[in-house]
N, C-alpha and C positions, 0 to 999 in steps of 0.2 A: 487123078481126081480125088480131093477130100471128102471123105463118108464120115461122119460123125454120129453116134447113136447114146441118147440118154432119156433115163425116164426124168420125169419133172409130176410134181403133184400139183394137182387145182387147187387153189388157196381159196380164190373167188368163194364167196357162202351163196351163190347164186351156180357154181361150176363155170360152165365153160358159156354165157348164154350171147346176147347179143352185142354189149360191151366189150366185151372181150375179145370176141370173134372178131368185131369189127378192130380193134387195138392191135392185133394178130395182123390181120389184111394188110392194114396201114403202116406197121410196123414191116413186113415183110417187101414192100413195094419196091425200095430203093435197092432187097441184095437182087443178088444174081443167082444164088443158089438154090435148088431143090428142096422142098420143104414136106414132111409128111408126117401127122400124126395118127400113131397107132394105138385103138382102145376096144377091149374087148374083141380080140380077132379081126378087126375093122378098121383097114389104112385108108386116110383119104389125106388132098392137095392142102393143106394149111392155108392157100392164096384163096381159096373161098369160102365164104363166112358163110352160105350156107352147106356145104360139107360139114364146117365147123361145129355148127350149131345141130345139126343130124347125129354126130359123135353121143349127144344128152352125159356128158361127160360132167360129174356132178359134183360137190364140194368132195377134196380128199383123194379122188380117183386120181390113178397114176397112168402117162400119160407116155408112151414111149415116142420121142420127137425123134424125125431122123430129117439131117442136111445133109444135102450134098453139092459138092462143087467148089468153084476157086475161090468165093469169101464164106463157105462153110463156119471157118474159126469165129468170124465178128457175124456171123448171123446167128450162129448157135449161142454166144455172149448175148447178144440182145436178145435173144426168146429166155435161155436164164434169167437175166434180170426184169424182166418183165413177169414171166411168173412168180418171179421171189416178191417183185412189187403188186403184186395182184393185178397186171396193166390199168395202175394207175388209178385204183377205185380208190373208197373210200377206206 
């Protein structure tokens, strides 16, 4: 099984809040792999926006994402480019 571990920073000038969370969810629907963000001592499921939204993960905060499983590689590509794009805001 593929375990991947990277921090990624909050762009968002809002952090992590319900846009995003929600961008997150829908973004993650289609892999199969295991999805976890880690912030401030405090790991929770990526697949729920309010876990997500509980994180108070704020503009700049870094944010350690861990995948795991057999499409690991293009799920961890799509949560990169998604944080580099701020998922998709303004």
């Amino acid at each position: 099984m593929i375990k991947l571990v990277r921090k990624m920073k909050v762009k968002d000038s809002l952090g992590l809040h319900t846009r995003p969370a929600a961008a997150i969810v829908k973004l993650l629907q289609p892999c199969k792999a295991s999805v976890f963000f880690t912030y401030k001592n405090e790991t929770i499921n990526a697949r729920s926006i309010m876990s997500i939204l509980m994180l108070a993960a704020r503009k700049n905060a870094q944010i350690t994402v861990t995948v795991e499983g057999e499409d690991a590689v293009m799920t961890m590509e799509c949560l990169i480019q998604a944080f580099d794009k701020e998922f998709g805001g303004p």
